[in-house]
C-alpha positions in Angstrom: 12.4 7.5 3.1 10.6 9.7 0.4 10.5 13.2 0.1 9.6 16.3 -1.3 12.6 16.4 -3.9 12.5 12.6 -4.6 9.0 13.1 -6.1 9.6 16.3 -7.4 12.2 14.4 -9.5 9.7 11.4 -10.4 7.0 14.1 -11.8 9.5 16.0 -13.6 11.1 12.6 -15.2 7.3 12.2 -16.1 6.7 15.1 -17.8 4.4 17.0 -14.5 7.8 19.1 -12.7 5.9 22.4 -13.9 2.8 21.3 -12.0 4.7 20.6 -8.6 4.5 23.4 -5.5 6.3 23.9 -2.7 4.5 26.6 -0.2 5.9 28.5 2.9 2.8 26.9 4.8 2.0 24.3 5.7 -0.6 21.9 3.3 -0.2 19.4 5.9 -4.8 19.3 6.4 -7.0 19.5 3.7 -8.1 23.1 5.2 -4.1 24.0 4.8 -4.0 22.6 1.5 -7.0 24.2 0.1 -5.2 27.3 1.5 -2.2 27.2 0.2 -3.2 26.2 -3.6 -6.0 28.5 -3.4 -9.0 26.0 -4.3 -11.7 24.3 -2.2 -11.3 21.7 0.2 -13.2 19.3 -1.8 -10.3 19.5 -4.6 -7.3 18.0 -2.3 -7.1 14.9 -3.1 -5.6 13.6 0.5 -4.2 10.3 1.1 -5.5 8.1 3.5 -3.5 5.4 4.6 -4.4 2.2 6.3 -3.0 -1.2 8.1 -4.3 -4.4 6.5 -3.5 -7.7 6.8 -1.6 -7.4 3.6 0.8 -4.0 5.1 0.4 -0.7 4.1 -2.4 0.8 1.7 -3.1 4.1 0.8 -6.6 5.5 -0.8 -6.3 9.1 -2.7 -9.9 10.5 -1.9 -11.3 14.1 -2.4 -11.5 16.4 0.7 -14.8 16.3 1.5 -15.5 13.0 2.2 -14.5 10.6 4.8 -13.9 6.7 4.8 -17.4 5.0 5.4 -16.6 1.6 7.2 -18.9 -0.4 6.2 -17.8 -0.1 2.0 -14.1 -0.1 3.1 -14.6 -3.5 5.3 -17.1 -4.9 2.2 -14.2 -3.9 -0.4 -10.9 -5.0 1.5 -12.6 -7.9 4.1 -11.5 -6.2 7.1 -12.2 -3.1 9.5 -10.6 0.2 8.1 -7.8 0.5 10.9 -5.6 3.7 10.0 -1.8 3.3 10.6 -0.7 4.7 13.7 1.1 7.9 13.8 4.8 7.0 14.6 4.7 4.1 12.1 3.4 6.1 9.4 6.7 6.4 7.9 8.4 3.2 8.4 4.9 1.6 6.6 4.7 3.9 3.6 7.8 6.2 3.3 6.3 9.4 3.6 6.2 11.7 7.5 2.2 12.3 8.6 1.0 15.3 6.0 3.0 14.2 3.6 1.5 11.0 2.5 1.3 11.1 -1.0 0.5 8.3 -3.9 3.9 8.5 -5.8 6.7 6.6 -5.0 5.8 4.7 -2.0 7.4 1.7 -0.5 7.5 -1.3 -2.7 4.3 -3.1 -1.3 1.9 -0.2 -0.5 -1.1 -0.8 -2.6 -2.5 2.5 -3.8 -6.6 2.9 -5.0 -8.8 5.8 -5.5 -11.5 6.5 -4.6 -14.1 7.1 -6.7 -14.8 10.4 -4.9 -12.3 12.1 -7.0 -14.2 11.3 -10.7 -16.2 14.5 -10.4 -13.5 16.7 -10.5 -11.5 17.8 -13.7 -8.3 18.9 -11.6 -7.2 18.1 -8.1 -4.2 18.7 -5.9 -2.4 15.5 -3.6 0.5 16.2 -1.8 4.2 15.4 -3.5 5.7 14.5 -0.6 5.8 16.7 1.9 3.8 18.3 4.4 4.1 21.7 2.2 3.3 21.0 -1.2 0.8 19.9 -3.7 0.8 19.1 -7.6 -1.8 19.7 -10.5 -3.2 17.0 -12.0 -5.8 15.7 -13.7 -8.3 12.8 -12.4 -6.6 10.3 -15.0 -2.5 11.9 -14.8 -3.5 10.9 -10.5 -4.5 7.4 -11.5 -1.6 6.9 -13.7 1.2 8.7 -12.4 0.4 6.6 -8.7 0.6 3.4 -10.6 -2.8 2.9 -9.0 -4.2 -0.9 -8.6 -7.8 0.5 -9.5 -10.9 2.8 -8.2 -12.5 2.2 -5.3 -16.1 3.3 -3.5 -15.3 3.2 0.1 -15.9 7.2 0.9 -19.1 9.1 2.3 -19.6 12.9 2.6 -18.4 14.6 5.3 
């Protein structure tokens, strides 16, 4: 299973280890998060993650927003059906809070959502429930090796 120091090690292998924090706190919300990095909610960029008839997919979207069904069933053909809390871990890798979009299981699709465009820095978790990195809109998409952008959010 992933953790904090296995993606620690992937960002600092990438170039982004300065960027990575670890808190006494818990960032395990978006509230927490926001906290802890010292931002607003809007800027964590929280990972979603979802069962499809495919497995496991996980959708990086800003915190202010939530999933709007009817774009998430019109972009993936199917209801948005979150994975359930004990299987969370054995489906992506990561414990609840700590979902992040590096370094998943092999077979987690990863999108974002296009919430996160209007924002020149944002903060997703790196791999546990307390911590965050640094990162660009465009370091996000390519550091999670994401499969594209999508438009399946609505504001809170």
């Amino acid at each position: 299973m992933m953790n904090f120091d296995v993606i620690k090690a992937y960002l600092a292998e990438s170039g982004y280890g300065d960027r990575v924090m670890q808190f006494e706190v818990s960032s395990a919300t978006v509230e927490l998060a926001a906290q802890a990095v010292g931002c607003e909610a809007a800027r964590i960029a929280k990972t979603i993650s979802f069962l499809t008839h495919e497995g496991a997919l996980l959708i990086v979207a800003a915190g202010d927003v939530k999933v709007d069904n009817g774009k998430f069933k019109a972009r993936f053909a199917q209801k948005a059906k979150m994975i359930p809390f004990d299987m969370v871990e054995e489906l992506t890798g990561f414990k609840p809070g700590g979902v992040c979009p590096f370094c998943a299981k092999d077979g987690v699709a990863v999108y974002l959502d296009e919430s996160l465009k209007r924002f020149d820095v944002i903060y997703p978790a790196a791999g546990s429930s307390n911590s965050a990195v640094r990162l660009s809109v465009d370091e996000l998409f390519n550091l999670s090796r994401a499969l594209g952008w999508v438009d399946v959010t609505k504001p809170v």
